[in-house]
C-alpha positions in Angstrom: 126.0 64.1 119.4 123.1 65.4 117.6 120.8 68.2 118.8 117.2 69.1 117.7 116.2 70.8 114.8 115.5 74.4 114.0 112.1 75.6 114.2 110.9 78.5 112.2 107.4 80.6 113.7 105.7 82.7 112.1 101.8 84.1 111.1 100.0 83.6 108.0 97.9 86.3 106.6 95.5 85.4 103.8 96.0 89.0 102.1 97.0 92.4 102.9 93.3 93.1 103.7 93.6 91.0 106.9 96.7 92.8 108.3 96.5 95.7 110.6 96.3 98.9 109.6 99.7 99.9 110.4 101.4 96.6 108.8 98.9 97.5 105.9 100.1 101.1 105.3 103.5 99.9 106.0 103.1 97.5 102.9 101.4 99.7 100.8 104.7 102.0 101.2 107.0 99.4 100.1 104.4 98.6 97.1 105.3 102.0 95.9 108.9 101.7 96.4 109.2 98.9 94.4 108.1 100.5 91.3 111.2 102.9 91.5 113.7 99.9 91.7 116.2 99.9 89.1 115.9 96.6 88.0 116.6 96.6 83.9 118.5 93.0 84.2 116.5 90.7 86.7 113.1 92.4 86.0 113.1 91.5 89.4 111.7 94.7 91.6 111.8 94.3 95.1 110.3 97.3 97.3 111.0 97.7 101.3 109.6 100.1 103.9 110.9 100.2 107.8 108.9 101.5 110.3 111.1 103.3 112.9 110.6 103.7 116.5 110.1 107.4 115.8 107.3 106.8 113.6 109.0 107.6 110.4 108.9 105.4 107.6 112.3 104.7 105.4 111.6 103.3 101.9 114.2 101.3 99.5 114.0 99.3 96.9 116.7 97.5 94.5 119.3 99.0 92.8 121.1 97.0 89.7 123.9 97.6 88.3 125.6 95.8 84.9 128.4 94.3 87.1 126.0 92.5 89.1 128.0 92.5 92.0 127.5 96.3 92.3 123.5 95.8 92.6 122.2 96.2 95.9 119.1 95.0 97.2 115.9 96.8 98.4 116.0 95.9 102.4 120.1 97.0 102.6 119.3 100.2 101.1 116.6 100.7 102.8 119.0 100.3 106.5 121.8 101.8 105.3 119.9 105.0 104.7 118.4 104.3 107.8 121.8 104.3 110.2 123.6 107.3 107.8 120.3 109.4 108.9 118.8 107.7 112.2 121.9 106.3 113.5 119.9 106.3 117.6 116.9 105.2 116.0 115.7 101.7 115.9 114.1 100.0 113.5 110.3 98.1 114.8 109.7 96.4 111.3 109.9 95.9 108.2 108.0 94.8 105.0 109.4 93.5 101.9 107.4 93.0 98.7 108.6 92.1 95.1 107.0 92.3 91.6 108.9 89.9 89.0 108.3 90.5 85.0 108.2 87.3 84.0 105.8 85.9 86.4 103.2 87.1 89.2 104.4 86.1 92.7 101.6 84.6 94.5 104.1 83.5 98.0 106.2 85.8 100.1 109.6 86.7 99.2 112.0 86.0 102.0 115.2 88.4 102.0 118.2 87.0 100.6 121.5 85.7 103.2 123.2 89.0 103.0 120.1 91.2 104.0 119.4 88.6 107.0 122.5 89.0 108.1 122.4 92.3 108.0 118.9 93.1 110.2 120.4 90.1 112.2 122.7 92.9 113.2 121.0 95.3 113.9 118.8 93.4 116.3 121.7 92.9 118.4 123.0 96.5 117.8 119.3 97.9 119.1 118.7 94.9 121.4 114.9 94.8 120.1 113.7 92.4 117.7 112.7 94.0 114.1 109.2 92.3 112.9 109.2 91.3 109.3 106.4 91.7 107.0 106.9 89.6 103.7 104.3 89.1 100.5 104.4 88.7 97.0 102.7 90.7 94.6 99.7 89.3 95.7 98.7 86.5 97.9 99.5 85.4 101.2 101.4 87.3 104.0 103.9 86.3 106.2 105.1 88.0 109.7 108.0 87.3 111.5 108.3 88.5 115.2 112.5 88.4 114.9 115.1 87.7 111.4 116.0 85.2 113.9 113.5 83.3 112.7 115.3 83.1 109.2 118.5 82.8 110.5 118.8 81.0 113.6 122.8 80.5 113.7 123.5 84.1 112.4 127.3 84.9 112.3 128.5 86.7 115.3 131.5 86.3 117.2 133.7 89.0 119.7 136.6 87.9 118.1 136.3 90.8 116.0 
């Protein structure tokens, strides 16, 4: 048997201009994260901001590390800090920018797997969606109303 496909929703922005203000301030805070990512190998800096319920704002951005499997990216640090400090607190959204060396980024950059597992997780430790707010360095915006949206099937079982 075969089902239907997955369908992904979500709203394009021309620019940062064209966002709310708080979805723009929220970006503008994970702009300036992202220039204190630690990022000597990749050249690869990613910045992240979450907006909590509470109206704080939590910043991360990528850490690196020479055994590569060490490195940690922007939007984990970001939540872990979050749940060590906020652990009642949920998360409303979160924007996600990245600034390469080699090359300006013109699209949004989507988290990788691990991070969308991740706020996959805690959406259904919160039970309340977390928005996502993703851009390059410059360019277009992206907003997703759930991670759900960029991973439909996440794992989850209560089997553990």
């Amino acid at each position: 048997m075969r089902k239907g496909g997955l369908n992904i929703s979500y709203r394009i922005y021309e620019n940062v201009a064209e966002l709310e203000k708080s979805d723009a301030d929220l970006m503008l805070a994970a702009e300036k994260s992202l220039k204190n990512a630690y990022a000597v190998y990749s050249g690869f800096r990613v910045g992240a901001a979450l907006l909590l319920e509470n109206g704080e704002v939590i910043l991360g951005n990528n850490q690196e590390n020479i055994a590569f499997p060490s490195s940690l990216c922007a939007e984990r640090v970001a939540l872990y800090y979050c749940k060590a400090n906020y652990p009642d607190v949920k998360v409303v959204k979160i924007a996600i920018t990245a600034k390469a060396s080699s090359l300006k980024l013109i699209e949004p950059v989507s988290p990788c797997g691990a991070c969308r597992q991740v706020m996959s997780e805690y959406e259904r430790i919160q039970s309340s969606n977390i928005e996502m707010i993703l851009k390059g360095e410059e360019g277009e915006v992206f907003i997703f109303d759930t991670v759900t949206e960029l991973l439909p099937l996440a794992f989850e079982t209560k089997a553990l």
